[in-house]
C-alpha positions in Angstrom: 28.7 22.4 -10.0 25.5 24.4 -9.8 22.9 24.0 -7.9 19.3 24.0 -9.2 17.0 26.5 -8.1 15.4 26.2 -4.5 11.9 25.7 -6.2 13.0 22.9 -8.3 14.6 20.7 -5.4 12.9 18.5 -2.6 11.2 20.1 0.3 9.9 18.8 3.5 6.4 19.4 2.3 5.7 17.2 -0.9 4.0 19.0 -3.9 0.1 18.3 -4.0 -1.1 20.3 -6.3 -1.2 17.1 -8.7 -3.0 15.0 -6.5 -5.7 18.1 -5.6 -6.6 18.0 -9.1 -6.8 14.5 -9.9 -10.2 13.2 -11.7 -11.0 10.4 -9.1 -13.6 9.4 -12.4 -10.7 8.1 -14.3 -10.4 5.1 -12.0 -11.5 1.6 -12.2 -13.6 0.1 -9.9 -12.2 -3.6 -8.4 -12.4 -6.1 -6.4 -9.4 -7.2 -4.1 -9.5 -10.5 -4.0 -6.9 -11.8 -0.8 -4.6 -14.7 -2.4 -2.8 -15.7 0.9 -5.2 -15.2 4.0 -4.1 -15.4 7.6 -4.9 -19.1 9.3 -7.7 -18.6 11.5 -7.3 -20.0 15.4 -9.0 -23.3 14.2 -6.5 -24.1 11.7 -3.8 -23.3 13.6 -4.8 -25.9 16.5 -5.4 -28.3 13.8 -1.9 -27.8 12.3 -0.8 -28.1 16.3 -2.5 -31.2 17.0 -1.1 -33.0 13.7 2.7 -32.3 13.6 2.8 -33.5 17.8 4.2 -30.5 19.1 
């Protein structure tokens, strides 16, 4: 059993020369749209007042 050389194995530090020379251009421009939002207070005391508890 071999062992690759150091240079080819994982190091502490990650590798970024890929991201440094990533074309940011490439992207897509979006929108984020949130499907499952957080209840607000109100909704909450609403939820509180209808189940009795």
């Amino acid at each position: 059993n071999i062992l690759p050389p150091v240079s080819a194995t994982m190091s502490d530090k990650p590798d970024i020369s890929e991201v440094t020379s990533f074309d940011k251009s490439k992207l897509k421009k979006t929108e984020t749209q949130e499907k499952n939002p957080l209840p607000t207070k109100e909704s909450k005391e609403k939820e509180k007042k209808n189940t009795g508890n």
